[in-house]
C-alpha positions in Angstrom: 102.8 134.4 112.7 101.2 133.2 115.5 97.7 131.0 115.8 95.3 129.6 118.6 95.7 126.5 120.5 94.5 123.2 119.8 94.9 122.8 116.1 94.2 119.6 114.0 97.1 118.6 111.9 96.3 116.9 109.0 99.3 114.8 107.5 98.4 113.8 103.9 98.8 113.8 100.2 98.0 117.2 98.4 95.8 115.4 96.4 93.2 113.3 99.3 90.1 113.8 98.6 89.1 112.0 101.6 91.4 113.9 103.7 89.5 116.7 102.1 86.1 116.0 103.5 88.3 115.5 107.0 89.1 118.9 106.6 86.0 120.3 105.3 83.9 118.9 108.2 87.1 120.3 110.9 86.3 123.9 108.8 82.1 123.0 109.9 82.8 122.8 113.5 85.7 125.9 113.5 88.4 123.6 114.4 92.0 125.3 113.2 93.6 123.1 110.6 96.8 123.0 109.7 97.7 120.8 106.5 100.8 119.3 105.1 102.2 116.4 102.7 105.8 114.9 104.3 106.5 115.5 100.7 106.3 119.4 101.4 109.6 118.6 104.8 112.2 120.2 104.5 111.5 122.2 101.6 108.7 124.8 102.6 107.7 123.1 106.3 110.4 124.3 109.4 110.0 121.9 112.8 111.9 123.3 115.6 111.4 120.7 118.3 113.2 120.8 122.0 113.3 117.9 124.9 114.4 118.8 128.3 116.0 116.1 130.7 112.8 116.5 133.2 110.4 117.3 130.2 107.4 114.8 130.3 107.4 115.3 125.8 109.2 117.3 122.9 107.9 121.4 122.6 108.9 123.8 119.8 106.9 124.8 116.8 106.1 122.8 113.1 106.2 126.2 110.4 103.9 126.1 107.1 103.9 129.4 105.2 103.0 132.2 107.3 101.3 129.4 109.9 103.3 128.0 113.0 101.5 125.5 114.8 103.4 125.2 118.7 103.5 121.5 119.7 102.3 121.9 122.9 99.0 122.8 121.1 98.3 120.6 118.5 95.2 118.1 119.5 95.0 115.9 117.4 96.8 114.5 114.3 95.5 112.6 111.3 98.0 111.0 109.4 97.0 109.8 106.0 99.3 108.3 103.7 101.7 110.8 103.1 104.6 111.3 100.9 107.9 110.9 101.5 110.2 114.0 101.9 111.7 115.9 98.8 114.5 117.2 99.2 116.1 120.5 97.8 118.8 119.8 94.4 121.5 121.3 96.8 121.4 117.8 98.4 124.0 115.8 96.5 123.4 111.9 95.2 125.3 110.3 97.5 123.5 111.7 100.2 120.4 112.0 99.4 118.9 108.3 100.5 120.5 109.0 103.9 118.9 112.8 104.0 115.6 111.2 103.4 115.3 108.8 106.0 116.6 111.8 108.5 113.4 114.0 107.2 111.4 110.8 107.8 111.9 109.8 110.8 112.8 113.0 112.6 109.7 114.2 111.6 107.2 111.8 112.4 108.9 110.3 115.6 108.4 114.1 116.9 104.6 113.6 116.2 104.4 110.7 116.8 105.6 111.5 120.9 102.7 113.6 121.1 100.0 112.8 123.4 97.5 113.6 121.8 94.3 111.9 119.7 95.8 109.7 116.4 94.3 108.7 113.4 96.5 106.6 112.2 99.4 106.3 114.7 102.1 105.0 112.2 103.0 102.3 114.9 99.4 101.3 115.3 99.2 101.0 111.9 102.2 98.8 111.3 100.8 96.7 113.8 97.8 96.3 112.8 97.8 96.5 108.9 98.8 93.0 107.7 96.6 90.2 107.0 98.1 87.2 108.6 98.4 89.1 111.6 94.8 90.2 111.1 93.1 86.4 110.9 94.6 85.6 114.2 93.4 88.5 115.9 90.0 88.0 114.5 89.4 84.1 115.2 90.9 85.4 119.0 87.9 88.5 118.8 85.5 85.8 117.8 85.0 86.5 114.1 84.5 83.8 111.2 87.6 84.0 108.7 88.5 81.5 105.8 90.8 78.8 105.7 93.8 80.2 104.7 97.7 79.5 103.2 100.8 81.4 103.1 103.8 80.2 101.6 106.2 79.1 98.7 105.7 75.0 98.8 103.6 73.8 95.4 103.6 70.2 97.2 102.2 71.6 100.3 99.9 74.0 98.8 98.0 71.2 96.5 97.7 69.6 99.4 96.1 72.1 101.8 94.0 73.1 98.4 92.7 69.1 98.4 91.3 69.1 102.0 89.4 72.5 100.7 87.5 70.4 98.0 86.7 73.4 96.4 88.0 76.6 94.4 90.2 78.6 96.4 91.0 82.6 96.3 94.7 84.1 95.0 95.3 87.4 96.7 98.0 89.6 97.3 99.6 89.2 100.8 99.8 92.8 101.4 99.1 96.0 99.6 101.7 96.8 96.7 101.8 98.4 93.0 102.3 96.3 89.7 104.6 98.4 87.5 104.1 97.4 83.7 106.4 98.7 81.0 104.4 101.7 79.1 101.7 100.7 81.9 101.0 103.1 85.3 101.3 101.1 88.5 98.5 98.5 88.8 96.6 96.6 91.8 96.7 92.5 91.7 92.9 91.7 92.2 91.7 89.0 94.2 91.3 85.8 91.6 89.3 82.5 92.0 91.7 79.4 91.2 91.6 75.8 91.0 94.1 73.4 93.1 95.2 72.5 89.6 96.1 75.8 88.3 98.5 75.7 91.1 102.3 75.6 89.5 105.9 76.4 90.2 105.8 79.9 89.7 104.1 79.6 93.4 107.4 79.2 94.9 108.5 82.3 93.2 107.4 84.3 95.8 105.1 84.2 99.0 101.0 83.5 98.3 98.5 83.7 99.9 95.5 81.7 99.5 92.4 81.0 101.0 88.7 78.9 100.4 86.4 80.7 97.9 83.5 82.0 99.9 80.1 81.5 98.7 78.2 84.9 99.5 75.2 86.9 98.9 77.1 90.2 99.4 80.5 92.0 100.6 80.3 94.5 103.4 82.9 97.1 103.9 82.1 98.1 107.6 83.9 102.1 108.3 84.6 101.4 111.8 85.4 105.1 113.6 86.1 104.9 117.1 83.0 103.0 118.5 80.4 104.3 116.1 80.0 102.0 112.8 79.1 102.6 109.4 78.0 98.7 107.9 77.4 98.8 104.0 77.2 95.7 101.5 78.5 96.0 97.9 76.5 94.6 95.7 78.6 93.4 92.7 77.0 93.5 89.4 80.2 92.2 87.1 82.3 88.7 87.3 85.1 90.8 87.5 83.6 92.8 90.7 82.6 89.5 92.3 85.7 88.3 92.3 86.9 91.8 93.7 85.1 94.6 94.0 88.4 97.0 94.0 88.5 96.2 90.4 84.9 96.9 88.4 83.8 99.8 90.7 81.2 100.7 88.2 79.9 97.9 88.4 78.9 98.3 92.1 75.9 99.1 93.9 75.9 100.1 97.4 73.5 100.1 100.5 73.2 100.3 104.2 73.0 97.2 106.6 72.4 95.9 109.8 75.6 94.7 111.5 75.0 91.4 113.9 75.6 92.3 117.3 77.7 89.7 118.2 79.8 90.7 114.8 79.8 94.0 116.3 81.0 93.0 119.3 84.1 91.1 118.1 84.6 93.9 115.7 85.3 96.2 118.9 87.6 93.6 120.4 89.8 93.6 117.4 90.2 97.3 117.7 91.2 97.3 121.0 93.4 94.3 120.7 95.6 97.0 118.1 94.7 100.2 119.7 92.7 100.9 116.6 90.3 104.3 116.5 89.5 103.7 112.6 89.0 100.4 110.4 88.1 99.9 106.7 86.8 95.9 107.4 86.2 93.7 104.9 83.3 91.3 105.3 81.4 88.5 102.8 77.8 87.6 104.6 76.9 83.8 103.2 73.8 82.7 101.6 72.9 81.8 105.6 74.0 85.1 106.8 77.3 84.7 108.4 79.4 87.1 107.9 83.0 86.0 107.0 85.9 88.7 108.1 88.8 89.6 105.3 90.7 92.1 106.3 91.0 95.4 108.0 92.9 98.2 106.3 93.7 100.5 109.6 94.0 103.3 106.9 91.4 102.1 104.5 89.2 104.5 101.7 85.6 105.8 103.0 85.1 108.4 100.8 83.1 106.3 97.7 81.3 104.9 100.6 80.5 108.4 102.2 79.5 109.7 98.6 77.4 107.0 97.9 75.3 106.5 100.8 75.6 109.8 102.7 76.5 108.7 105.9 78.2 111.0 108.3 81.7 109.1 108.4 83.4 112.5 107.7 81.5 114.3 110.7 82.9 111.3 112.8 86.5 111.9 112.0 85.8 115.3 113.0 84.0 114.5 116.2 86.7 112.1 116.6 89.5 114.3 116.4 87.9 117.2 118.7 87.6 114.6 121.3 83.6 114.8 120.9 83.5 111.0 120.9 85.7 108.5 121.9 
């Protein structure tokens, strides 16, 4: 039960079929891969992990099946939304909340010590992941963002919405299901509003709004480590103007130039989170500037990969081998 040094562990959902093309191009390049969900800890996945007073890190061994990956030889980890731990029936009610967040955090906080190449570090990508965060890093990186509003204050809102003197964008403030009754979990879309649809079930809850921006075109830019992958979404819908997450038929997809000086300030941002991968956001005006959105540290490639062919699974791989940087 023994295997070679420098493995790849891939931390995801069974069901990823982006971590699936990580995997598949790993497999091209005859880099050992050992897969596993959180979902699958404690159940049918052993860790075993040791720290020594004078140890520099943690050793031991992580156990799949009839795989058993040592610590001290794992290379590189790429940690992709996983599930949470399921635990075994023995565990009873009362303890099971507790058990879970044992599982949890033992487990990654062991790989997460490791010195080794990350994709996504779960502490980078807490740092990094949420929007209001994100605009301030981006003005300081030098990109172009919206005018934009967070809060609960109808009174305050109209107002800011006034000195817009235009329509504004509703959006979710970070990334979270609707649950329906009778209805599977559902995304809120990105919506175009007037300052008088504005009521009181605003101070309900934190909004967030920002300036309707004219554009030709959205880009979603798959940023992996320094090489870039630029590719504007043509919408074809109202519904996929408005947001494109939400008519993807509707969508037609080509590669673009990225501005060097966009480039640059792309890089900046990345290094100013200790970012290796970034699903950016981008609307390019009628005049060509390109206006930044967001970053999702953890965001889909794979439609974008499918439909263009570009090698963005190759540069995970190359990535996580330490071919590039």
């Amino acid at each position: 039960m023994t295997t070679p040094r420098g493995h790849v562990l891939v931390v995801a959902e069974r069901l990823d079929p982006t971590a699936d093309l990580v995997v598949h191009a790993l497999n091209e390049h005859d880099v050992p891969v050992v897969r596993f969900d959180l979902a699958e800890f404690p159940q049918s996945v052993v860790l075993a992990a040791e720290h020594q007073a004078d140890a520099p890190g943690w050793a031991g061994t992580l156990v799949r099946g009839e795989r058993a990956v040592p610590l001290q030889g794992v290379r590189a980890v790429y940690y992709r939304r996983p599930g949470l731990p399921a635990l075994s029936a023995e565990v009873e009610e009362a303890y099971r909340e507790w058990a879970v967040s044992q599982a949890l955090v033992g487990m990654v906080q062991i790989l997460a010590s490791l010195s080794v190449v990350w994709m996504h570090h779960p502490d980078v990508y807490r740092a990094s992941a949420h929007k209001p965060g994100q605009l301030v890093s981006a003005t300081n990186a030098g990109l172009q963002v919206p005018r934009s509003f967070v809060g609960n204050d109808l009174a305050a809102a109209r107002r800011w919405g006034e000195t817009i003197g235009g329509p504004l964008a509703c959006k979710p403030i970070t990334a979270a299901s609707l649950r329906l009754p009778d209805s599977p979990p559902t995304m809120i879309p990105t919506r175009r509003v007037e300052v008088s649809d504005l009521d009181e079930s605003l101070e309900l809850t934190a909004h967030y709004l920002q300036e309707w921006v004219p554009k030709d075109y959205e880009v979603r830019l798959t940023v992996v480590g320094r090489r870039m992958f630029p590719v504007a979404i043509h919408a074809r819908s109202d519904k996929a103007r408005a947001d494109w997450r939400s008519d993807y038929d509707a969508l037609e997809y080509e590669p673009v130039a990225i501005p060097e000086q966009v480039a640059g300030a792309v890089l900046r941002f990345m290094d100013h989170y200790g970012l290796n991968y970034g699903a950016f956001d981008f609307a390019v005006r009628p005049d060509g500037q390109w206006i930044f959105y967001e970053c999702n540290p953890a965001g889909q490639w794979q439609f974008i990969a499918k439909a263009t062919g570009l090698p963005i699974a190759e540069a995970h791989a190359a990535l996580l081998t330490g071919a590039i940087s």
